[in-house]
N, C-alpha and C positions, 0 to 999 in steps of 0.2 A: 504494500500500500504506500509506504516512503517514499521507495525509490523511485517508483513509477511513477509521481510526481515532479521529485526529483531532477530525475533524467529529463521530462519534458524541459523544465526551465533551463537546465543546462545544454541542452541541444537547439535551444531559443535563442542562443547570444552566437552561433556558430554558420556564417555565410557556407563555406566547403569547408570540408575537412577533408582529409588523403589515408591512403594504405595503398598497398603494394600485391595483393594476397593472388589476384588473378587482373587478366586481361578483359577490358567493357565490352559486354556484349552488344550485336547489332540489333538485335532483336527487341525491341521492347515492350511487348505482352511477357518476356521471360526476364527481362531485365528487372519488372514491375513487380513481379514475385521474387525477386529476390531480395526486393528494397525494404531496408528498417526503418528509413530516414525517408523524404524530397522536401528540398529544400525551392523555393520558387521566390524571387527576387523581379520585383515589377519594376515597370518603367519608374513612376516618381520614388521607386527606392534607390535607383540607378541616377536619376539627377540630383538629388541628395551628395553620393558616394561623389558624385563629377562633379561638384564643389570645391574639392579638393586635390582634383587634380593634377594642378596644376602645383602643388608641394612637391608629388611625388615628379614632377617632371624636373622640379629647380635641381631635388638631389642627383635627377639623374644627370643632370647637366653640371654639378658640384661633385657629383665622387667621381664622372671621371676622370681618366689618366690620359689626357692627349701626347698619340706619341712624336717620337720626334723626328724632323722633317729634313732633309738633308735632300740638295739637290745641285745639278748644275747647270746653267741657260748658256748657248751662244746667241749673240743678236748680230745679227750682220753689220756690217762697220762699223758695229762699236766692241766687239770683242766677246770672253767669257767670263761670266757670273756663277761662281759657287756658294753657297749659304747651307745653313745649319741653325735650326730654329729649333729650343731650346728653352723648358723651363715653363711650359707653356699651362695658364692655368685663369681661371676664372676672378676677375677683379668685381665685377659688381654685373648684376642679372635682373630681367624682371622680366613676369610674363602678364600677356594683356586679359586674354578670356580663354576658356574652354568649351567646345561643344561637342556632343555625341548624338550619335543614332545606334538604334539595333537595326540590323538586318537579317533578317529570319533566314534562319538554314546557313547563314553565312558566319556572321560575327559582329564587329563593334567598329563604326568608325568614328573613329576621334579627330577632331581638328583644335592645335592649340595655336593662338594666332598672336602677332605683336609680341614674339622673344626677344627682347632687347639683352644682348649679353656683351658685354666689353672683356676679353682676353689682353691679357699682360704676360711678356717674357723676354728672352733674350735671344737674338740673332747675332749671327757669326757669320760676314760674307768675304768674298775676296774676288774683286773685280780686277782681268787682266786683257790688255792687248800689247800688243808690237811694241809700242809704246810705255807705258807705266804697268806698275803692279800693285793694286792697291787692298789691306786687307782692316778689318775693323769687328769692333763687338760692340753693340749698343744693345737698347733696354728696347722695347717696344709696346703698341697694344695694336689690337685689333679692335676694333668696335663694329657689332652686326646687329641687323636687326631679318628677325626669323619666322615665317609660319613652318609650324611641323604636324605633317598629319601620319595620324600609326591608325592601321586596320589589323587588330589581333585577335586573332582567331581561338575560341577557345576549342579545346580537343582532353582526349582522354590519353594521357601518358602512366605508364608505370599504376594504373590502378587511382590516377588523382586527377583534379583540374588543373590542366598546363595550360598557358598561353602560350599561341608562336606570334610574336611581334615583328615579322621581317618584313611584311609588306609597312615600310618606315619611309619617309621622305622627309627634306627639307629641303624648302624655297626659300632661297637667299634674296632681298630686296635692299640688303646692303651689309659691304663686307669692307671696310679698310684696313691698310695696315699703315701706323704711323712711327715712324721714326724717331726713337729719340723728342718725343713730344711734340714731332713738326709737322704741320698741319699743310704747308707747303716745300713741300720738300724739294731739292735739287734735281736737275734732269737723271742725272744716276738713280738717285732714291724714287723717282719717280716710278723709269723703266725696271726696275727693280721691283718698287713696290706693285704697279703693275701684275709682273706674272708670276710672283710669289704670293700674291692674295688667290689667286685661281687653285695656286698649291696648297694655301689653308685652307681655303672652303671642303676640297674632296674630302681633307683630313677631319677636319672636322665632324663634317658630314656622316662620314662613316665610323666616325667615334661615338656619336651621339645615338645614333642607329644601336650599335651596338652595346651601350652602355644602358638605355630603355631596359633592351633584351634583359640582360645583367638584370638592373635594376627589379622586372618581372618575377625572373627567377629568386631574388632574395626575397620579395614580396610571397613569392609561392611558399616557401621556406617560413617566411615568418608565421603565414596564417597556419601551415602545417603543427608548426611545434606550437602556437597557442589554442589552435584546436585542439590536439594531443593532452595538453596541460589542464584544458578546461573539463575536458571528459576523463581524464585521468584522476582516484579516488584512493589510494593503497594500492592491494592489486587489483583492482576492477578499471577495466579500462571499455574504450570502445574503437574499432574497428568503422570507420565511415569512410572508407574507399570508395570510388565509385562500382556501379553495376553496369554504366550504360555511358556513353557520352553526353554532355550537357546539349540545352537544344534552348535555342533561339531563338523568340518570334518576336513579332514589333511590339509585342506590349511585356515581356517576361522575359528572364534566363532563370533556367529549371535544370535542378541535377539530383540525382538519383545516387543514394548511398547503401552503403549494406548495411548499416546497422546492429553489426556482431559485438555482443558482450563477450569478453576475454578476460576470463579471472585466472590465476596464476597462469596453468599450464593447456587450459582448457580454451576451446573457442566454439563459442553458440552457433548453428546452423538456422539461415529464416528460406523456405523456398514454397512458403502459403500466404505471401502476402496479398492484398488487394487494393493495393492504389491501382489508379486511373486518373488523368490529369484533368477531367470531368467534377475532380471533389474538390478542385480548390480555386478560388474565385481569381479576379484582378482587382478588386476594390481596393486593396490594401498595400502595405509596401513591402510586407514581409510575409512568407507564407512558410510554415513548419509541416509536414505530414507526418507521422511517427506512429506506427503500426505495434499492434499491441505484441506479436514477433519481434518486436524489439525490449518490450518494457519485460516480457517475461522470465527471461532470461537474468533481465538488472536484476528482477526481484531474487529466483536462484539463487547467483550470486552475493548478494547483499545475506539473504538468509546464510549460506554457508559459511561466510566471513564474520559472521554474529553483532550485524549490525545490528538486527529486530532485538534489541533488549532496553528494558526500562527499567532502573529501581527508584521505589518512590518510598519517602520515612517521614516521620514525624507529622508535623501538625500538614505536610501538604498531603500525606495518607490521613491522616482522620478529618482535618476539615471538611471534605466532602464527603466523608460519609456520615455528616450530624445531617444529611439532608432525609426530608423523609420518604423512605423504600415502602412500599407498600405489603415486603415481606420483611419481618425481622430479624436481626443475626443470632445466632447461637449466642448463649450468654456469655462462653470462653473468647469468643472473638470479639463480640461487644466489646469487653474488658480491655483485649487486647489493643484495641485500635483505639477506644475513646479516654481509657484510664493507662494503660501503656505508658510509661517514658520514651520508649523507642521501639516502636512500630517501625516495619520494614515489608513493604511487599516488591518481590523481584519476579518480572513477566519479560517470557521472550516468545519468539517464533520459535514453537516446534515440529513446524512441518514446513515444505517448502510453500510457500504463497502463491497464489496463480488468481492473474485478472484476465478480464475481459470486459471489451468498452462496447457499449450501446448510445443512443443518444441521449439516456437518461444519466448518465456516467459510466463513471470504472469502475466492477464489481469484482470486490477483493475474497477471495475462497482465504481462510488460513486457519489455521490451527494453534492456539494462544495457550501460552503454561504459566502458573504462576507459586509462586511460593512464599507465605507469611511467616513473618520470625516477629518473637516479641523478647522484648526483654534481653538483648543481644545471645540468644540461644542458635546452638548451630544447628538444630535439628527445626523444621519449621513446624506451627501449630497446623499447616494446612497446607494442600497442595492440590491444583485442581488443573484440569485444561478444558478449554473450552472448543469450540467449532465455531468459527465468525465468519458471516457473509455482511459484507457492510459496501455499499454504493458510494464512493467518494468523488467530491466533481472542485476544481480547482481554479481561485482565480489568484493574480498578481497584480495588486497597482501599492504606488508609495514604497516602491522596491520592496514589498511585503509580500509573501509568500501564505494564502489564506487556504485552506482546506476545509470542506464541508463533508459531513458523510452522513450516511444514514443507516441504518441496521435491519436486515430482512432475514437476518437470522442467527439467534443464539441459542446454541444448544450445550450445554455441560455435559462431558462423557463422562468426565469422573472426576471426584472429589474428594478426597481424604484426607482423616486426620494422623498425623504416622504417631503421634505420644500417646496417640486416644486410640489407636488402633481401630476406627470405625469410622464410617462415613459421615455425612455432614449434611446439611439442609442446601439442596440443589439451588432450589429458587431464588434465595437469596441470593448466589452466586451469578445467576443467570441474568437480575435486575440490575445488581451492581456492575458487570459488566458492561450492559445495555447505556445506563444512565448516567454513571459515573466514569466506566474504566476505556472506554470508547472517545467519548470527548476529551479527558485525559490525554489519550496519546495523539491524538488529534491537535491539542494546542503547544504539546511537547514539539509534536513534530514541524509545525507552524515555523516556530520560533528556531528552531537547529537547521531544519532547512534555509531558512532566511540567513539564519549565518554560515551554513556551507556556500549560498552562492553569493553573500558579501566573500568571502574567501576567494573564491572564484572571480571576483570580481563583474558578478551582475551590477553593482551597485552602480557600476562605471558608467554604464549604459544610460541612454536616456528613452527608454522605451514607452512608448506615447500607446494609451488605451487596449492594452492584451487581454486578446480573449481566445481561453481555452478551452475550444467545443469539441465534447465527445462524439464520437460517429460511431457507427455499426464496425467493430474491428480496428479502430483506430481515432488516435485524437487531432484534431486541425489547430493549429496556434496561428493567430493572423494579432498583427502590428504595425504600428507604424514607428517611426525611431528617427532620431537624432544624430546626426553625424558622430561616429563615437572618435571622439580627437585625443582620450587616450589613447588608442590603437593607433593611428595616425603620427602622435610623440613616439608610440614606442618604435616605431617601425623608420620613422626618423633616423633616430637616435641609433640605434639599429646599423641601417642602411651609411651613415655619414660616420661609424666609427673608423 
């Protein structure tokens, strides 16, 4: 019942995530059944994201490495010119705007326009004829101004979303190079400058091209390891490789994951899932699908790792039970829980958990143990397990994590008292559960979840109106969000060390 909560929100702050495990399949009625996850990402969530684009292009224009240029010109009756340009790096940049489009079945064109970059370095030339020989080093800058358009494609590499950025261009609508701060230069530095600017631009050019590329790849890298970090819990991890290549249309990009739970040594198999891209709308800017073949496995998991445990003492065990049960407690337990110094009940999962979602919610099967000690005794007054069927439906706002549930079935299999050697008054155990020991772990879990994903760092996010609607088989998460510009710092920070 946690985890499957849980996991939702934590798979709600996750654009792609990557694995390796197999190769995407072409097929997608078979790809669909294999998916734990589909993630769908609309157009106003994409003009959002291309706000900021124009960051990620300055760094890419800041980390790189222009190399270096060494060449040599003859000119006719005036002789040969060799140079060697040197040192060559970025003095001050700015970009004007950014635009994009989707193209369906294709990919994304971007155009970023009004690069104004001024380049500063050092050239080394050596001008000769018949006549003299003349050799020098000065300081230089280049000053351009740039539109760059990149069409990158997304594709399925190695099990993950790659991008190939190589259909890259830049149009130069001005390039100089100036000498030694001279704005007019001498007939040499002219003809000089002249067809040594033709020689920065290609450089350039193809630096820039390729440093994008770069840049993509570190991007692909960073969202990899913070997806990984974000779904990663002890050993419980998750596997969201792709199943299928991403797909494209003018109003969405949508991609399809596996959604395999991976606790130590073990990895969860999903191949009965039931998306269709039919269940999930474009109103929104963010769209989650997470098929209950994903949650049930978290839950396994979480049980084997012996997450499902509660102990509860003192006055937060007796206070709610001065409420009035319409069946009364045995007078030894009475005693124990209301006159007790130190009351102690300790309740876990003793069987494995298994949901299944409807549109009415998540309906949680499990099997609940529990053990009363009074009096710091090592042997407990009581031990019971129960059988809970309970309907839990989940919402998020105020970075608050609320759970609701309802109960369509408690049944006590057994009850005992192991000092008293004999059983015990069912009913009461069956109410208290109901009324008390339900909402309990409900408001436990409220609040510890809330702080796993401040940990995780949901808090970061600025996620505008979530709502979490159960479907037959599977839950829909639809949002809309906030540029998240922690990600953006870190990936910065990142990218320019």
């Amino acid at each position: 019942m946690s985890h499957a909560v849980f996991s939702e929100l934590l798979l709600l702050l996750t654009l792609w995530g990557f694995g390796a495990s197999y190769a995407c399949l072409q097929d997608p009625a078979l790809a669909y059944r294999l998916s734990g996850a589909v993630c769908r990402l609309t157009y106003p969530a994409a003009v959002v994201l291309n706000e900021k684009t124009t960051k990620v292009i300055e760094a890419a224009f800041q980390h790189a490495r222009y190399p270096r240029v060494k060449g040599e010109k003859s000119i006719m009756f005036i002789g040969s010119i060799k140079y060697d340009l040197d040192n060559l790096e970025i003095q001050s940049l700015s970009i004007g705007r950014s635009e994009f489009d989707l193209h369906p079945g294709k990919g994304i064109a971007m155009e970023i326009s009004n690069v104004s970059v001024v380049f500063k370095g050092t050239v080394q030339y050596e001008y000769s004829n018949w006549v003299v020989n003349i050799s020098d080093s000065v300081n230089f800058e280049i000053s351009s101004n740039v539109d760059l358009g990149i069409n990158p494609k997304l594709y399925c590499g190695a099990g993950k979303v790659a991008a190939d950025t190589s259909d890259c261009y830049l149009n130069f609508h001005e390039l100089h190079l100036h000498l030694q701060g001279d704005k007019e230069p001498n007939w040499l530095k002219k003809v000089f400058t002249d067809f040594i600017t033709f020689t920065v631009k290609m450089a350039v050019k193809a630096q820039i091209c390729k440093e994008i590329n770069k840049v993509a790849n570190i991007l692909a890298d960073f969202i990899q390891d913070t997806a990984e970090q974000f779904l990663t819990d002890g050993d419980i991890s998750v596997d969201i490789g792709l199943t299928a290549p991403p797909v494209i249309t003018a109003n969405y990009i949508e991609s399809y994951h596996k959604g395999l739970t991976r606790y130590k040594n073990t990895t969860a198999v999903i191949s009965k899932s039931v998306f269709h891209p039919s269940q999930l709308s474009e109103n929104r800017m963010l769209y989650f699908w997470l098929s209950d073949e994903l949650f049930n496995p978290m839950l396994a998991a979480a049980h084997h790792d012996g997450r499902f445990q509660l102990n509860i003492s003192g006055a937060e065990l007796s206070e709610p039970l001065k409420k009035k049960l319409s069946s009364a407690p045995p007078e030894f337990i009475r005693k124990c829980l209301l006159e007790s110094g130190s009351p102690e009940l300790r309740v876990w999962s003793s069987s494995v958990p298994h949901l299944n979602t409807s549109t009415s919610g998540t309906t949680v099967w499990t099997k609940a143990s529990g053990n009363l000690y009074c009096e710091s005794q090592s042997i407990p007054i009581l031990f019971f397990e129960t059988v809970v069927v309970v309907t839990v439906t989940a919402s998020y706002a105020d970075k608050k994590l609320f759970l609701h549930g309802i109960s369509s079935q408690i049944s006590v299999e057994k009850a005992e008292l192991p000092l008293r050697n004999q059983l015990t008054q069912l009913e009461f155990i069956r109410e208290a559960v109901e009324k008390i020991g339900i909402p309990k772990v409900l408001s436990v879990l409220e609040v510890e979840l809330t702080r796993l994903l401040d940990k995780q760092g949901a808090n970061l996010f600025d996620i505008l109106n979530p709502d979490i609607l159960p479907r037959d088989g599977f839950v829909s998460i639809e949002l809309d969000f906030g540029f998240p510009h922690h990600l953006l710092v870190e990936f910065l920070k990142k990218t320019l060390q």
